[in-house]
KESE-836104 format. One record per atom (N, C-alpha, C): x, y, z; residue number from 1; atom name. Coordinates in nm, 2 decimals. Last residue first. Example, Ala and Ser with C-alpha at 12.3 -4.5 7.8 and 13.67 -1.06 7.14 Angstrom:
# residues 2
((1.28, -0.22, 0.71), 2, "N")
((1.37, -0.11, 0.71), 2, "CA")
((1.29, 0.00, 0.79), 2, "C")
((1.32, -0.57, 0.78), 1, "N")
((1.23, -0.45, 0.78), 1, "CA")
((1.32, -0.33, 0.78), 1, "C")
//
This chain:
# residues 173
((0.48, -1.38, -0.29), 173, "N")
((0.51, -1.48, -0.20), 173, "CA")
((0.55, -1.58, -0.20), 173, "C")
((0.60, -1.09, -0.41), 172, "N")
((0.55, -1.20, -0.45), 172, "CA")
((0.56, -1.31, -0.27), 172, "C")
((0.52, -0.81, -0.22), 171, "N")
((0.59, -0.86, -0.30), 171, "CA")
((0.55, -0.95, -0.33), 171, "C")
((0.54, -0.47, -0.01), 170, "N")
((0.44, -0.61, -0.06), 170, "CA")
((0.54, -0.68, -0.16), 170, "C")
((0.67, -0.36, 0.14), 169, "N")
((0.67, -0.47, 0.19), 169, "CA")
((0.61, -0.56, 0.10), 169, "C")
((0.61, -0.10, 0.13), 168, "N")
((0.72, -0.08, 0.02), 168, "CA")
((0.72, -0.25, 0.07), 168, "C")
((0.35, -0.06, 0.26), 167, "N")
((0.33, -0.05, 0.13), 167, "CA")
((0.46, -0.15, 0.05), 167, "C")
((0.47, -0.04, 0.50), 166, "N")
((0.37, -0.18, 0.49), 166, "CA")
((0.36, -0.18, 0.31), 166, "C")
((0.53, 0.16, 0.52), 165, "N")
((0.65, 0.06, 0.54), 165, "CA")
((0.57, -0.10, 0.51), 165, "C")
((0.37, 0.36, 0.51), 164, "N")
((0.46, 0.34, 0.41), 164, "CA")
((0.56, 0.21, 0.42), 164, "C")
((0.24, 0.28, 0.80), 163, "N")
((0.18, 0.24, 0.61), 163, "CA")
((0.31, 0.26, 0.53), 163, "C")
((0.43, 0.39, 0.93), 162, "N")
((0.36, 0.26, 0.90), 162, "CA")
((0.35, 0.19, 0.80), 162, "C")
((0.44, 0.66, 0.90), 161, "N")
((0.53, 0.58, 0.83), 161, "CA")
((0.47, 0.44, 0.84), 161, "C")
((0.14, 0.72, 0.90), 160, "N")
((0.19, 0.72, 0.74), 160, "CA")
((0.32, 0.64, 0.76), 160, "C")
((0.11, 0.71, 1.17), 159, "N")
((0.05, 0.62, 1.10), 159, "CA")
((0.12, 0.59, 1.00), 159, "C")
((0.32, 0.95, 1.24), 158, "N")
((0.29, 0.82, 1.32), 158, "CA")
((0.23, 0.72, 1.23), 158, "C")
((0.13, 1.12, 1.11), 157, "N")
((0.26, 1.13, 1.09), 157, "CA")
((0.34, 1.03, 1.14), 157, "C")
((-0.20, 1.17, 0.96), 156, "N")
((-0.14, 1.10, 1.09), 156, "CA")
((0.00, 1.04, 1.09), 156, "C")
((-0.24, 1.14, 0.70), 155, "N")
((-0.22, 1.26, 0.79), 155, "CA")
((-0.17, 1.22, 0.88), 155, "C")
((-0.37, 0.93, 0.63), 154, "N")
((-0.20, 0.94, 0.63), 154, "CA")
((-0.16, 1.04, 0.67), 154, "C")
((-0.53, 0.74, 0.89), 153, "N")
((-0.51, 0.85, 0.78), 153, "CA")
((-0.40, 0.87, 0.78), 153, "C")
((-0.50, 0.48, 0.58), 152, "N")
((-0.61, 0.60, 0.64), 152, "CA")
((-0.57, 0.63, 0.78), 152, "C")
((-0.45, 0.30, 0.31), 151, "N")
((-0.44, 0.33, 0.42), 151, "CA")
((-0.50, 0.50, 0.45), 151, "C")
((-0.44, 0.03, 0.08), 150, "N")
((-0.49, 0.14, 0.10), 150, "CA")
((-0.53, 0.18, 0.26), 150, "C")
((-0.39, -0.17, -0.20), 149, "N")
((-0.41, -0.17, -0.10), 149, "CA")
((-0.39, 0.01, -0.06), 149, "C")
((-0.51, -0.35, -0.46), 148, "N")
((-0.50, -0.26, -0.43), 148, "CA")
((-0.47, -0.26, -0.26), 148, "C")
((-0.48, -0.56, -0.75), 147, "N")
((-0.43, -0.57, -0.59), 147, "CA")
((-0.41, -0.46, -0.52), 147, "C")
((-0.71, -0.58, -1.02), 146, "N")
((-0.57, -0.48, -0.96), 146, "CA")
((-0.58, -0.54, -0.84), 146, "C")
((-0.68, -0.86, -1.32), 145, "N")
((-0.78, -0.79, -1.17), 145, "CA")
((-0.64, -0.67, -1.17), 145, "C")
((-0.57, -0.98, -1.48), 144, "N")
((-0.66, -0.90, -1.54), 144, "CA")
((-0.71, -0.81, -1.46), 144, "C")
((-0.39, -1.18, -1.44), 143, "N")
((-0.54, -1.24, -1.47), 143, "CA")
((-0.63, -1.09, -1.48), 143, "C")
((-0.17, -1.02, -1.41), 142, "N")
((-0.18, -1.09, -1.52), 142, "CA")
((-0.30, -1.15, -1.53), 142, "C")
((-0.29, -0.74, -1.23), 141, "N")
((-0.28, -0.88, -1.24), 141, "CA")
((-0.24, -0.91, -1.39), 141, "C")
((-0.14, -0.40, -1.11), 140, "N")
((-0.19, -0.48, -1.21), 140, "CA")
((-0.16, -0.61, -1.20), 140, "C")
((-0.19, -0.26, -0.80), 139, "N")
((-0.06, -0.33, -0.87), 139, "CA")
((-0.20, -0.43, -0.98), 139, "C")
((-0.14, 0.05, -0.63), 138, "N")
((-0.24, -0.05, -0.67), 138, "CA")
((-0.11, -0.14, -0.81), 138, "C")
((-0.17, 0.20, -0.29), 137, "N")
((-0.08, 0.16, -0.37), 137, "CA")
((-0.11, 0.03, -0.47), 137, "C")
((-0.25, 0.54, -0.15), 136, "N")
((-0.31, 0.38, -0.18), 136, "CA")
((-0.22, 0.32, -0.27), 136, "C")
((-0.39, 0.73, 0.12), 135, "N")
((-0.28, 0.69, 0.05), 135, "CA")
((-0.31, 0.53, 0.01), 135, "C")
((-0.63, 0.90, 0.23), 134, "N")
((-0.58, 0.78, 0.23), 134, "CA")
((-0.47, 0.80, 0.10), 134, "C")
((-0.86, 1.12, 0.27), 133, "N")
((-0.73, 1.11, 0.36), 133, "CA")
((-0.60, 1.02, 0.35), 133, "C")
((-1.12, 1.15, 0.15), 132, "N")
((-1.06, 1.04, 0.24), 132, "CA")
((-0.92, 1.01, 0.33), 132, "C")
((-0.95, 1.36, -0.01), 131, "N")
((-1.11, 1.36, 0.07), 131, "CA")
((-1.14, 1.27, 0.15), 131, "C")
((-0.74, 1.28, -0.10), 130, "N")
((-0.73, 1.39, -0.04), 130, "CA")
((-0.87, 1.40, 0.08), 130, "C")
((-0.58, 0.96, -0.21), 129, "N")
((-0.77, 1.05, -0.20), 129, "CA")
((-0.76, 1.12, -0.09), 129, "C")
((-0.33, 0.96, -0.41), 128, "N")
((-0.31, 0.97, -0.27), 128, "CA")
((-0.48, 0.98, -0.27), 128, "C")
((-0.08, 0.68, -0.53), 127, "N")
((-0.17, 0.78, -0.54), 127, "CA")
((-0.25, 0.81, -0.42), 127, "C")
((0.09, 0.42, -0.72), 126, "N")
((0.06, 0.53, -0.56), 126, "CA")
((-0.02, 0.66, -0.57), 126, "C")
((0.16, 0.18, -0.92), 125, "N")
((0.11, 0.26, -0.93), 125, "CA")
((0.04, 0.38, -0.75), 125, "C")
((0.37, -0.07, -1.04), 124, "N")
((0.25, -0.03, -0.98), 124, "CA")
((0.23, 0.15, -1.04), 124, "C")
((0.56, -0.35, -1.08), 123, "N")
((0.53, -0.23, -1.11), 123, "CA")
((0.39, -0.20, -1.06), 123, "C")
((0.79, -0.52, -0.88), 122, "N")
((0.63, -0.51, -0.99), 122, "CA")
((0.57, -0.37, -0.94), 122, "C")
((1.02, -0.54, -0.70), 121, "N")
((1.00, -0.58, -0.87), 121, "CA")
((0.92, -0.56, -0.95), 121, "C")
((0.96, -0.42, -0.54), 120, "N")
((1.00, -0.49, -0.52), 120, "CA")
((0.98, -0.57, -0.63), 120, "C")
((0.78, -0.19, -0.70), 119, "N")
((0.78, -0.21, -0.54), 119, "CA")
((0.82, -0.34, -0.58), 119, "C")
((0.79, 0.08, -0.91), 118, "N")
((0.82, -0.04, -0.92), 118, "CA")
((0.87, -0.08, -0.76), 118, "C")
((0.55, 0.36, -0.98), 117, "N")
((0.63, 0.28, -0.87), 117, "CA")
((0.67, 0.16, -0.92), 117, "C")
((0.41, 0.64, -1.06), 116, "N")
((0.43, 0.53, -1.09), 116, "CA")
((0.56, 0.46, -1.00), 116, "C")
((0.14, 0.85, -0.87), 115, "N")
((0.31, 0.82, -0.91), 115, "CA")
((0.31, 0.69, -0.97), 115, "C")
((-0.07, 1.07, -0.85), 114, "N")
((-0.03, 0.95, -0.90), 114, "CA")
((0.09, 0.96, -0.98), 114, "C")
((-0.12, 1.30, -0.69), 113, "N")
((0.01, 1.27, -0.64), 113, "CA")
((-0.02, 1.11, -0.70), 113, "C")
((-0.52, 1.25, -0.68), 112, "N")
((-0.35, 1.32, -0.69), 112, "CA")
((-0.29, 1.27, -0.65), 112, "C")
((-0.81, 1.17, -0.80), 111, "N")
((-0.68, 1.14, -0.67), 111, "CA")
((-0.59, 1.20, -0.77), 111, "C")
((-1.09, 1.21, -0.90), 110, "N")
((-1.01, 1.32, -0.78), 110, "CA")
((-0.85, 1.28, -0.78), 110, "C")
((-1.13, 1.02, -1.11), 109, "N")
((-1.21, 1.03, -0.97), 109, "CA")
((-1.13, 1.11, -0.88), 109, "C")
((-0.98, 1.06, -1.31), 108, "N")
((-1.09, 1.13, -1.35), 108, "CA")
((-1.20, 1.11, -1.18), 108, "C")
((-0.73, 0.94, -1.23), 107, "N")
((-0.73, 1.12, -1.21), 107, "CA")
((-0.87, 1.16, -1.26), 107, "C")
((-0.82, 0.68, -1.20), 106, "N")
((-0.76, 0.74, -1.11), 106, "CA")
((-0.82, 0.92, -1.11), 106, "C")
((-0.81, 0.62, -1.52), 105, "N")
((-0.96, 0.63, -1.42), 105, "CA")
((-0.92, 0.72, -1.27), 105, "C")
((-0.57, 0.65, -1.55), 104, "N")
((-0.63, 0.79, -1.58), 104, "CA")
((-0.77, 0.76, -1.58), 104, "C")
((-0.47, 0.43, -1.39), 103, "N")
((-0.43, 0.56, -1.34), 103, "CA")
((-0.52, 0.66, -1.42), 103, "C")
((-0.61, 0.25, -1.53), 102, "N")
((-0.62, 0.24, -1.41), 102, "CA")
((-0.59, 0.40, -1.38), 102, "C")
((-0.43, 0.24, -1.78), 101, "N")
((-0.59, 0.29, -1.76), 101, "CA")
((-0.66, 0.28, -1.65), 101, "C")
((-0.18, 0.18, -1.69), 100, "N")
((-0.23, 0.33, -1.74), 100, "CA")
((-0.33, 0.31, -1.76), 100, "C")
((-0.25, -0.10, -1.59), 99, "N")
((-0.22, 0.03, -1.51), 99, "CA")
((-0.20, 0.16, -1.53), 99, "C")
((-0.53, -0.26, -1.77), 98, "N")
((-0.37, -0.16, -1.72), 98, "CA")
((-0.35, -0.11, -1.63), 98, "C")
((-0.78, -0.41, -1.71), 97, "N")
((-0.76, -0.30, -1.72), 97, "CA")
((-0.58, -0.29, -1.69), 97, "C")
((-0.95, -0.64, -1.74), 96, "N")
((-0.82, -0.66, -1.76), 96, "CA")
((-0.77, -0.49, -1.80), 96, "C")
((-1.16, -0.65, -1.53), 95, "N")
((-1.20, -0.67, -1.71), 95, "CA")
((-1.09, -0.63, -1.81), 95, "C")
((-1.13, -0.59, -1.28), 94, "N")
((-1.12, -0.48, -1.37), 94, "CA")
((-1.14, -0.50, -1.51), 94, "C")
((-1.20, -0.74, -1.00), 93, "N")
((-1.20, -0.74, -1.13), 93, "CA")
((-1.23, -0.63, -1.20), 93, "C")
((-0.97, -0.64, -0.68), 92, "N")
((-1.10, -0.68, -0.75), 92, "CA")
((-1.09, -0.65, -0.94), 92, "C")
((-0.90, -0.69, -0.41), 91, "N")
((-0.85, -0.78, -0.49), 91, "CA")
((-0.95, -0.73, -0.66), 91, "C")
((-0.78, -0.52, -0.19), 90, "N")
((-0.87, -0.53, -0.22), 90, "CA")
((-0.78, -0.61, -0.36), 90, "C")
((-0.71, -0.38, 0.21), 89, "N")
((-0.63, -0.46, 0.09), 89, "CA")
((-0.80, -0.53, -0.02), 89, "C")
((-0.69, -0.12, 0.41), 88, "N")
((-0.79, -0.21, 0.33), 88, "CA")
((-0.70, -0.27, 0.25), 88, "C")
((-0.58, -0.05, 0.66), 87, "N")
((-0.54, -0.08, 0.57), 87, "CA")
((-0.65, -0.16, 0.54), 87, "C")
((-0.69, 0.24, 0.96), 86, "N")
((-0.73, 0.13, 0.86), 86, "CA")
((-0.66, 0.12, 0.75), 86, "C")
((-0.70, 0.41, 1.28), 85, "N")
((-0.60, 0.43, 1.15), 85, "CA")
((-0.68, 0.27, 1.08), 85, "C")
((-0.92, 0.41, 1.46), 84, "N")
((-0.88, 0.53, 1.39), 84, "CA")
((-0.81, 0.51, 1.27), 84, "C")
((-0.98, 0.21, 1.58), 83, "N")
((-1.09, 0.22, 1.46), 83, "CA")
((-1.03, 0.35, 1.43), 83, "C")
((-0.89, 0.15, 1.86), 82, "N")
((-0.97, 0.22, 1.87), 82, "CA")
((-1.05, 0.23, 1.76), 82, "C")
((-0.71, -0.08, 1.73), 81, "N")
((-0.82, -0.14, 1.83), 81, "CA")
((-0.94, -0.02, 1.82), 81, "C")
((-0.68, -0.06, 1.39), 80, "N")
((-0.62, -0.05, 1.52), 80, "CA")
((-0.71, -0.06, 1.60), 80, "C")
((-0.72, -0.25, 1.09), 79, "N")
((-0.74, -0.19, 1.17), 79, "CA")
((-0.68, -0.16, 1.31), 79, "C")
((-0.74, -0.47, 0.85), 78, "N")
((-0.70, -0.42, 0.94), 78, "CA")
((-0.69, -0.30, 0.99), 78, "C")
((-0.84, -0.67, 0.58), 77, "N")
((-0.87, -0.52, 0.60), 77, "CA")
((-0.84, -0.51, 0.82), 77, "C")
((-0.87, -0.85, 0.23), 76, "N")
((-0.82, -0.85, 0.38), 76, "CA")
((-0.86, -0.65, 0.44), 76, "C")
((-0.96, -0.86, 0.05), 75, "N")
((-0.90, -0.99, 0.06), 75, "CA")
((-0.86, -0.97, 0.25), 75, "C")
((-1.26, -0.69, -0.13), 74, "N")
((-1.17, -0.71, 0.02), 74, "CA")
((-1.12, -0.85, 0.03), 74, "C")
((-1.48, -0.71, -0.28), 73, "N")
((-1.30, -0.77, -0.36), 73, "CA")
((-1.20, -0.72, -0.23), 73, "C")
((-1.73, -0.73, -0.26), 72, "N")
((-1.70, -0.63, -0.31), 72, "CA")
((-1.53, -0.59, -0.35), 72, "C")
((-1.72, -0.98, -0.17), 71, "N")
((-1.80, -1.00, -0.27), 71, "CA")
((-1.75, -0.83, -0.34), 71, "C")
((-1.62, -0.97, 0.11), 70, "N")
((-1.57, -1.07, -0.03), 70, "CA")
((-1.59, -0.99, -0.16), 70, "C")
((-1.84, -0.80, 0.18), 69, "N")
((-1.68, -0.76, 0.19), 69, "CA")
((-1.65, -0.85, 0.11), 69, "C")
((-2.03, -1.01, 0.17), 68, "N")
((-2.06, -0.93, 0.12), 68, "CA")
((-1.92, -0.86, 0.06), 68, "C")
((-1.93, -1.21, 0.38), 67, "N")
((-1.91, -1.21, 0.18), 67, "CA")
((-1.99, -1.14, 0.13), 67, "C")
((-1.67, -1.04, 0.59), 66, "N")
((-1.83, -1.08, 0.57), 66, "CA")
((-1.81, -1.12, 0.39), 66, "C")
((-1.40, -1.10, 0.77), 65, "N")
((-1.48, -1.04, 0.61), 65, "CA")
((-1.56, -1.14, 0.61), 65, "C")
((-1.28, -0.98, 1.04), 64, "N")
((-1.35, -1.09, 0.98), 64, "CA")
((-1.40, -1.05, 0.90), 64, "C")
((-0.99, -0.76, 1.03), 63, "N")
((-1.14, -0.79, 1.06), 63, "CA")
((-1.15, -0.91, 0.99), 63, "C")
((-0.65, -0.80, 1.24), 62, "N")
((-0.76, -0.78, 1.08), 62, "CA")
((-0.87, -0.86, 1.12), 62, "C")
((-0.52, -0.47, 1.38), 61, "N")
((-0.58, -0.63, 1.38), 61, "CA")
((-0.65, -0.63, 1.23), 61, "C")
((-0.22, -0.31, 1.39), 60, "N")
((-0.37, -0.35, 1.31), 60, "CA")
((-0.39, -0.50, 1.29), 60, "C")
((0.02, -0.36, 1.54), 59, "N")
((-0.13, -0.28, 1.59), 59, "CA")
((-0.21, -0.25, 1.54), 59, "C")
((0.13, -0.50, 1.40), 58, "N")
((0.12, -0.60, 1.54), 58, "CA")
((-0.02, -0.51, 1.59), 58, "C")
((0.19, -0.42, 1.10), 57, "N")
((0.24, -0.40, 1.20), 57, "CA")
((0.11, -0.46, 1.28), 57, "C")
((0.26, -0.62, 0.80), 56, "N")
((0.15, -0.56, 0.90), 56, "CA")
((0.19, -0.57, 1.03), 56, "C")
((0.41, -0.70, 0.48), 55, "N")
((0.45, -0.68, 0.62), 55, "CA")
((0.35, -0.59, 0.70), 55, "C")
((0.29, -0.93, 0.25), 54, "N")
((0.30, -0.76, 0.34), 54, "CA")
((0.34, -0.79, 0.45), 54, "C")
((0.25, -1.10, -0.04), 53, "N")
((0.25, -1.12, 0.07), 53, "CA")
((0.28, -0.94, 0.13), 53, "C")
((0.06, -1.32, -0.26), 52, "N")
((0.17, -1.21, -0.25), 52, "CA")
((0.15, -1.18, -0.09), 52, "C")
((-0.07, -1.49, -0.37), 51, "N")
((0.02, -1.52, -0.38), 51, "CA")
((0.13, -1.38, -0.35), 51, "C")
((-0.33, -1.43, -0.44), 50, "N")
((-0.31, -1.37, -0.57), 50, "CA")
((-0.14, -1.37, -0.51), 50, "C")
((-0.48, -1.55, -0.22), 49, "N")
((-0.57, -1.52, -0.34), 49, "CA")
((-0.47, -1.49, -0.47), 49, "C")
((-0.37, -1.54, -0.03), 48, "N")
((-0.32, -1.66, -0.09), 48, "CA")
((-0.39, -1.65, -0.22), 48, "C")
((-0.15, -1.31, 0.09), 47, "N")
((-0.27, -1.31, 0.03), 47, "CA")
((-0.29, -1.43, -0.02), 47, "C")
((-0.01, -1.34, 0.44), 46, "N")
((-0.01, -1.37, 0.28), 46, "CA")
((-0.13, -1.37, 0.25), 46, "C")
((0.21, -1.13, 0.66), 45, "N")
((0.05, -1.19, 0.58), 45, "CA")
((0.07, -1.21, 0.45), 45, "C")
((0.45, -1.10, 0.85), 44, "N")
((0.45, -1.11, 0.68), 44, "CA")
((0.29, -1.17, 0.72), 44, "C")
((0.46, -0.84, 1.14), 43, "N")
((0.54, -0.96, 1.06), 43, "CA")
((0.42, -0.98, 0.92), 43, "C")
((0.57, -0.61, 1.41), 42, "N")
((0.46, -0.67, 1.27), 42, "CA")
((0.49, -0.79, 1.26), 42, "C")
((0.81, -0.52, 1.53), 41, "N")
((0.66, -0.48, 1.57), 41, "CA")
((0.56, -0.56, 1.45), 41, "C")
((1.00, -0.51, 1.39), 40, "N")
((1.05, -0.66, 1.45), 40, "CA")
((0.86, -0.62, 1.54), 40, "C")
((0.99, -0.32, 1.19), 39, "N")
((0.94, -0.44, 1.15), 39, "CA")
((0.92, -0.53, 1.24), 39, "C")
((1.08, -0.14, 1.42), 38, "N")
((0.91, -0.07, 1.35), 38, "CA")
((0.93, -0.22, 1.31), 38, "C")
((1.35, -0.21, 1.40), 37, "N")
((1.27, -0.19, 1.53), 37, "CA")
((1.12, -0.17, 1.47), 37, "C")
((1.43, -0.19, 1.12), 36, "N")
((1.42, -0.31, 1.17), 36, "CA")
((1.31, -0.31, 1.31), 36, "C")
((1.46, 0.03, 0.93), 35, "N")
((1.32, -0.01, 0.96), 35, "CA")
((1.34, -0.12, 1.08), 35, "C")
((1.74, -0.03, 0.79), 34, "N")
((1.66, 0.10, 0.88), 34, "CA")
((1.58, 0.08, 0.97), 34, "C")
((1.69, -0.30, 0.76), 33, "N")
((1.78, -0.27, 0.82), 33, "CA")
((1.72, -0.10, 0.89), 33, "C")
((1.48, -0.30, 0.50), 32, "N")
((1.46, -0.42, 0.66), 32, "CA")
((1.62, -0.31, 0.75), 32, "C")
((1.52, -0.16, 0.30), 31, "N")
((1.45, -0.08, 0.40), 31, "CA")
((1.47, -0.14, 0.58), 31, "C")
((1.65, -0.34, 0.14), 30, "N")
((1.67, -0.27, 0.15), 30, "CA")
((1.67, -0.15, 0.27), 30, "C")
((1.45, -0.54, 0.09), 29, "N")
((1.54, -0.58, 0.14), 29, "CA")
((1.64, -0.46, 0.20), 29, "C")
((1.23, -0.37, -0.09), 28, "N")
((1.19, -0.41, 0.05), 28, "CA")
((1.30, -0.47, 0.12), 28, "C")
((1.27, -0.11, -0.27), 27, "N")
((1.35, -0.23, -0.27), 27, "CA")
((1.34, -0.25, -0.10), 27, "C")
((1.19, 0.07, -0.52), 26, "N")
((1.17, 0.05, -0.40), 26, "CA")
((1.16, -0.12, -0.38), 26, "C")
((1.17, 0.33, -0.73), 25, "N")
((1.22, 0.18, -0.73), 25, "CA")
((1.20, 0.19, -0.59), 25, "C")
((0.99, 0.51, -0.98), 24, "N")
((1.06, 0.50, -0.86), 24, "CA")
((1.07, 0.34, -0.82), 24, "C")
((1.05, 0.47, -1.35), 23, "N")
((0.95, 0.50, -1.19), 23, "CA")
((1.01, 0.47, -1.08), 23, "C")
((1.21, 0.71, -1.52), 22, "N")
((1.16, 0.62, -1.52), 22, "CA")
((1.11, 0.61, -1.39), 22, "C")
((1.28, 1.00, -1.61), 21, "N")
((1.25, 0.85, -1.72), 21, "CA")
((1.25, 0.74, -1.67), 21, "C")
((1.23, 1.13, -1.47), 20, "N")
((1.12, 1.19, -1.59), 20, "CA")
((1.14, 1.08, -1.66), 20, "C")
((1.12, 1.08, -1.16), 19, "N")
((1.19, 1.07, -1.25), 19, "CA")
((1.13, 1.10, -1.36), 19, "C")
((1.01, 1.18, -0.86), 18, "N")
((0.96, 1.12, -0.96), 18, "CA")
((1.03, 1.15, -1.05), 18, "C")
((0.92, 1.05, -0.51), 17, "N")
((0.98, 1.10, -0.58), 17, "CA")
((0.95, 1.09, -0.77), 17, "C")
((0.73, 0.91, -0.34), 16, "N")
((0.71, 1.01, -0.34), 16, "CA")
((0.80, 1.07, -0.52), 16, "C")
((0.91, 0.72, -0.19), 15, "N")
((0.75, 0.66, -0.27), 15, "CA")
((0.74, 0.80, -0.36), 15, "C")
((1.12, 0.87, -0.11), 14, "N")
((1.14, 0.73, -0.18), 14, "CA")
((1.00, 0.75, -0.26), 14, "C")
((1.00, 1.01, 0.06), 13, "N")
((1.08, 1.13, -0.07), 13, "CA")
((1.09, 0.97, -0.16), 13, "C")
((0.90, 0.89, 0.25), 12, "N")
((0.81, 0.93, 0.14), 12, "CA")
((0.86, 1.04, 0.03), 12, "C")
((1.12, 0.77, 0.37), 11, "N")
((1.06, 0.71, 0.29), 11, "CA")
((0.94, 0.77, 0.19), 11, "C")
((1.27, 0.97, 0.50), 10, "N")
((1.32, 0.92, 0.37), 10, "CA")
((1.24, 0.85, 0.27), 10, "C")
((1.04, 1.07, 0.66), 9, "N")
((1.08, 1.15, 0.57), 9, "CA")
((1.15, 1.08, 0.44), 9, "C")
((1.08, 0.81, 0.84), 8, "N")
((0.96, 0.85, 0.79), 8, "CA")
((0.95, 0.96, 0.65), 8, "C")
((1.29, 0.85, 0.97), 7, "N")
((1.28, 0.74, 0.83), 7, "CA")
((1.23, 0.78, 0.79), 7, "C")
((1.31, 1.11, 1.08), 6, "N")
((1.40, 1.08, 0.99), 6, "CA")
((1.33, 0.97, 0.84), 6, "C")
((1.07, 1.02, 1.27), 5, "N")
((1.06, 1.12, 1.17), 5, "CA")
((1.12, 1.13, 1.04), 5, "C")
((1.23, 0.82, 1.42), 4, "N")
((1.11, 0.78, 1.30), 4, "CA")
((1.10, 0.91, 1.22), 4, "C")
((1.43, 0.98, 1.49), 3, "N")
((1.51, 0.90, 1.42), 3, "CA")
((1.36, 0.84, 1.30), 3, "C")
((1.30, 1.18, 1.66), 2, "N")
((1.38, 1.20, 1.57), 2, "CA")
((1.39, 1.10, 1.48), 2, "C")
((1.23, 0.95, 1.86), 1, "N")
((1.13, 1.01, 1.77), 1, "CA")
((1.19, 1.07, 1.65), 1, "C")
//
């Protein structure tokens, strides 16, 4: 337990940290070796929507999306059996918004602790919804859309490394 706490800690001083000249780096090849026991529990989903791929642990199932869910830009959304902890992953059209204009819609709807991030080569953007509990990690398209994905609850000290480990996973496919 020590030892998850440990990663758990390195990793959110990783996501977490912040340079005054430039964004935090995070390098999914990197982590595989710490993390191995927690990864060899999951394995890789691909978005085929937008060609990128995550590492999801073994104890979030993923729901069937209704096209409603489609229709509101869920590519995917997992869950734990009981319905306590949830990763939503969302696909949706922004009318080719940035990721600095992304982030200061961000801070005009509550969320704090927006950090800028480069995850495994593409730049993003992390930020936390204090009211919802969730930690969320959103990446600009060249077709214009964001790839958002987003976990609940990160309070849950057990969950968050999870998620953190799911987050620093995403990449091209």
């Amino acid at each position: 337990m020590k030892k998850l706490v440990s990663l758990f800690l390195a990793m959110v001083m990783t996501f977490c940290a912040v340079s005054a000249f430039a964004a935090t780096e995070i390098n999914w090849d990197a982590l595989q070796e710490q993390g191995a026991d927690m990864i060899a529990n999951g394995e890789m989903v691909t978005f085929d929507e937008i060609s990128v791929q995550m590492w999801m642990p073994n104890v979030l199932i993923p729901a069937e999306l209704t096209d409603e869910d489609k229709a509101q830009g869920y590519i995917g959304y997992y869950a734990t059996e009981s319905g306590s902890a949830a990763v939503a992953v969302m696909y949706a059209d922004v009318n080719g918004m940035t990721l600095e204009d992304y982030k200061a819609q961000l801070a005009e709807i509550g969320a704090t602790e927006i950090e800028d991030a480069i995850i495994n080569g593409l730049p993003a953007v992390c930020y936390v919804l204090e009211e919802t509990d969730t930690a969320c990690v959103a990446f600009a398209t060249e077709a214009g859309y964001i790839f958002e994905v987003s976990g609940a609850p990160k309070s849950d000290g057990g969950f968050a490394s999870v998620l953190m480990f799911a987050m620093a996973s995403i990449q091209a496919a």
